[in-house]
C-alpha positions as MATLAB code, in Angstrom:
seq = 'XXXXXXXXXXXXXXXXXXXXXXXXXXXXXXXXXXXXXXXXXXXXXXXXXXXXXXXXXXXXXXXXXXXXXXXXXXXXXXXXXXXXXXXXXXXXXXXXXXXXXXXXXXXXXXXXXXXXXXXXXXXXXXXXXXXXXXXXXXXXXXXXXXXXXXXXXXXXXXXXXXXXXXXXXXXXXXXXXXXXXXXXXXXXXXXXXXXXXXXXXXXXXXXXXXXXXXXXXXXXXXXXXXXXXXX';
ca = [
      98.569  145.556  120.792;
     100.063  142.788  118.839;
     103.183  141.506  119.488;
     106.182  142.150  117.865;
     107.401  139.618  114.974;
     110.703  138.246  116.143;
     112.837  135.515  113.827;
     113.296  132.395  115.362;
     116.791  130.906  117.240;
     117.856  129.166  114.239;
     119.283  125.710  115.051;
     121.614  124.359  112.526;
     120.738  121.044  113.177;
     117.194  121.646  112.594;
     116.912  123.351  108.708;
     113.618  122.740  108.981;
     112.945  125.903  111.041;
     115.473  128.141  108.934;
     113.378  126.774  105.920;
     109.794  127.803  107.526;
     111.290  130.884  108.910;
     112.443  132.179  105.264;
     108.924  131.238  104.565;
     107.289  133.718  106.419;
     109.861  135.872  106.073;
     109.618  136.587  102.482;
     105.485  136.671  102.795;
     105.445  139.614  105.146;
     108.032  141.187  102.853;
     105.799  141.121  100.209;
     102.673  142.268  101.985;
     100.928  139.388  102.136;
      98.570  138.173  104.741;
      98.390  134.238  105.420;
      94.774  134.097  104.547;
      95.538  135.315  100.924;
      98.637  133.250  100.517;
      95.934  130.242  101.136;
      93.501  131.750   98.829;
      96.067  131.818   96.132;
      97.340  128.711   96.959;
      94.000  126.883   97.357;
      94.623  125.938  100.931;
      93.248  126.670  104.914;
      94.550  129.590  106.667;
      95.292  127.383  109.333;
      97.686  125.232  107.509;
      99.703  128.176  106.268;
     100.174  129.046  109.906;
     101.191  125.761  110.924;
     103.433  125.708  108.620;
     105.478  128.906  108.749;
     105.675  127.990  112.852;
     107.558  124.909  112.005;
     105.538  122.261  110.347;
     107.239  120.299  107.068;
     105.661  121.764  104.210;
     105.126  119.837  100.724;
     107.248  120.559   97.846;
     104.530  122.289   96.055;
     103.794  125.010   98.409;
     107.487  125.788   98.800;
     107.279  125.877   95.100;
     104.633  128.448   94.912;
     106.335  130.549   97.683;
     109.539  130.783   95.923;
     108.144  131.434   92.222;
     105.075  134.041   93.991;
     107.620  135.783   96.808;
     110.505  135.501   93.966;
     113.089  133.753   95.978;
     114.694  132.996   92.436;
     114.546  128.885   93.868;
     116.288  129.656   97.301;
     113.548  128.222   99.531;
     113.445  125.108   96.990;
     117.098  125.125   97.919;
     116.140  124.916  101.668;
     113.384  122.376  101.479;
     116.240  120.008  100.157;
     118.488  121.016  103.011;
     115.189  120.200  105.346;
     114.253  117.218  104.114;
     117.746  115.587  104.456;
     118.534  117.074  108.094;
     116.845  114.527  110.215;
     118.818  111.379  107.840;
     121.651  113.774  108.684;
     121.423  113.136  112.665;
     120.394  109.774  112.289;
     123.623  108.591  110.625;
     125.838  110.982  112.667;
     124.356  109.585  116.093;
     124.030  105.454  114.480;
     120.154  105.418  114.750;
     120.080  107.166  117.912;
     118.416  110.124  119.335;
     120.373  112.719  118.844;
     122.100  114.345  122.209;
     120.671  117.895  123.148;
     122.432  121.074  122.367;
     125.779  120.945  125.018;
     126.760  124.311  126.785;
     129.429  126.362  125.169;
     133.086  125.830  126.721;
     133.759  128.726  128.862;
     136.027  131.211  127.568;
     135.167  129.880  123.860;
     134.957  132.806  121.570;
     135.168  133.505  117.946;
     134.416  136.495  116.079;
     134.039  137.048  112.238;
     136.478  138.763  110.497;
     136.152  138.929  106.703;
     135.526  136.065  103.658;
     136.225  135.838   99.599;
     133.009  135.541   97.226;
     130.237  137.936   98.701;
     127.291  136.486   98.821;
     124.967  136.884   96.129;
     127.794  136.596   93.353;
     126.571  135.767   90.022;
     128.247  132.335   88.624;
     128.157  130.022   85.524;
     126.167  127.002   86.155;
     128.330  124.515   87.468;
     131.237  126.807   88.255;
     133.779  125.311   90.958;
     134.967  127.853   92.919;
     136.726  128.328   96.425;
     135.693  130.133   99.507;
     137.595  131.518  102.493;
     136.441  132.715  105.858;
     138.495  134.377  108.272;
     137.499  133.824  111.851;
     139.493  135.345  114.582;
     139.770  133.154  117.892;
     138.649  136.004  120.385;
     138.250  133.295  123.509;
     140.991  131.893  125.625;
     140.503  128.463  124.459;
     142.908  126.719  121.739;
     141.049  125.403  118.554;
     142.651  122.028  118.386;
     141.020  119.402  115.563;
     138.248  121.071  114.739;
     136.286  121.452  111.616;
     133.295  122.776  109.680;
     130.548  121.012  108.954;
     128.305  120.903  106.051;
     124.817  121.354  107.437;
     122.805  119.086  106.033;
     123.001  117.645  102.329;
     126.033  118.346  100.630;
     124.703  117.952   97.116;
     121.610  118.062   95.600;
     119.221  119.952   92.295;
     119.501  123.356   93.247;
     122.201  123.080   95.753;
     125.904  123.764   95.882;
     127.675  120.657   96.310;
     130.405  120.395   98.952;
     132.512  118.443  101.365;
     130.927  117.170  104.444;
     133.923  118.546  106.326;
     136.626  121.234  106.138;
     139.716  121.452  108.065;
     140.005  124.291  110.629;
     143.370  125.023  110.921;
     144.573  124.519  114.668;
     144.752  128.095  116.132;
     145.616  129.585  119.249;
     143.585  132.443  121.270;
     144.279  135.927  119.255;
     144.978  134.109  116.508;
     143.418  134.473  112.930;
     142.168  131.347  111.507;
     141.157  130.852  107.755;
     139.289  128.171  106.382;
     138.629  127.458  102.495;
     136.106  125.669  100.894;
     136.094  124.125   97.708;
     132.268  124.182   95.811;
     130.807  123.755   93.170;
     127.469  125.961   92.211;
     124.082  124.216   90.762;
     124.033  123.559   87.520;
     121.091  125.585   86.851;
     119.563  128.760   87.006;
     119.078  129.296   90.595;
     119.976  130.834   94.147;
     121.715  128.624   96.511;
     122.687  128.753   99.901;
     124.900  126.363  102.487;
     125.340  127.025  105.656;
     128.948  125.365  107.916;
     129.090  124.924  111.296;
     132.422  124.741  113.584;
     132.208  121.228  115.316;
     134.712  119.681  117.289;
     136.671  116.028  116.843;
     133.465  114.262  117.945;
     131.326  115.961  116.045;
     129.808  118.556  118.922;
     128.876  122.004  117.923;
     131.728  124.560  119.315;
     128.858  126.953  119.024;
     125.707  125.390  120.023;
     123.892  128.317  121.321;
     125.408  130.938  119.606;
     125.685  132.419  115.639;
     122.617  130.783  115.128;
     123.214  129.224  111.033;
     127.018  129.680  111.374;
     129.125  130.613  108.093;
     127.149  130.377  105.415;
     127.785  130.861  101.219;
     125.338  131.890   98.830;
     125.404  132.288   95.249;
     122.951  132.918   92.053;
     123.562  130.760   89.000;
     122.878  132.436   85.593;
     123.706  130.953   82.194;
     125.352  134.455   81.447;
     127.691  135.896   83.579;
     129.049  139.647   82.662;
     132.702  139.659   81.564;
     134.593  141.485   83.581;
     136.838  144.252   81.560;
     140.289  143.767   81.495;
     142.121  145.551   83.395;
];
């Protein structure tokens, strides 16, 4: 009996798993085996596997994914966010290893409760737009100086550009929280996704164990958008 496929625990601070991940993910949607995604691609079975376990692909064969599994340029949009992670660590830490994942603080609990621009929305290329989460805090322990943080680049072809860091508003247990963004989308026809992280005044993840990518926004980019009727 084979063994059930399971997704990954998706670090933040590693993109290059969420990138490999979406991978595979969108080749067993399709119904594709990895020996004829290598046939098509002109490549060993072998390396496809390594690969969609967690090896750094090349441009090219994210490429072909995203234009054969139609991703519409959202893997494309990962392999950017992949490629940049490790420069990421490496300036946050001064050239040093990075530390390992800490424990959660007890009694630190958040819970989702709602957000503006549904992922998926269709926008001109280019378009600035805000975001808003709304995060409840559901723990016992006060949010004091925190922020979220742009995981990995925040700007890019293909990507949305941001700022590395958005205030979280100080909040209190039972509190609601919201948090807005301001973006921008590509500037081409594509799909696009960021993903934000809660970290706290020294940079630690609030989270580390837990909501896996954190808040993320997506959009698709199309030169024509459908006016809305007035109302």
């Amino acid at each position: 009996m084979a063994r059930p496929w399971k997704p990954p625990f998706l670090n933040p601070r590693q993109p290059l798993r969420a990138l490999t991940w979406s991978m595979q993910k969108a080749r067993i949607v399709h119904g594709w085996t990895g020996k004829q995604t290598a046939q098509a691609y002109g490549c060993s079975e072998s390396r496809i596997t390594r690969i969609e376990q967690g090896s750094m692909p090349s441009r090219s064969l994210v490429i072909f994914y995203d234009e054969t599994f139609e991703m519409d340029g959202l893997l494309t949009s990962l392999y950017e966010v992949a490629i940049e992670g490790e420069e990421q660590d490496r300036r946050r830490w001064g050239g040093r290893r990075p530390p390992p994942l800490l424990r959660a603080l007890p009694g630190d609990e958040s819970t989702f409760v709602g957000e503006t621009v549904p992922n998926g929305q269709l926008m001109q290329p280019g378009q600035v737009f805000e975001k808003v989460w709304r995060i409840r805090n559901s723990g016992t322990v006060a949010w004091i100086g925190r922020r979220l943080e742009r995981q990995g680049p925040k700007t890019g072809p293909g990507l949305i550009t941001s700022s590395r860091y958005y205030e979280v508003p100080d909040t209190q247990p039972g509190e609601l929280a919201e948090i807005a963004a301001l973006l921008k989308a590509p500037t081409y026809d594509s799909t696009s996704i960021a993903y934000f992280k809660m970290v706290d005044a020294r940079g630690h993840l609030c989270f580390p164990n837990r909501y896996q990518l954190g808040l993320e926004v997506l959009v698709r980019v199309g030169g024509q958008v459908p006016q809305q009727p007035d109302i």
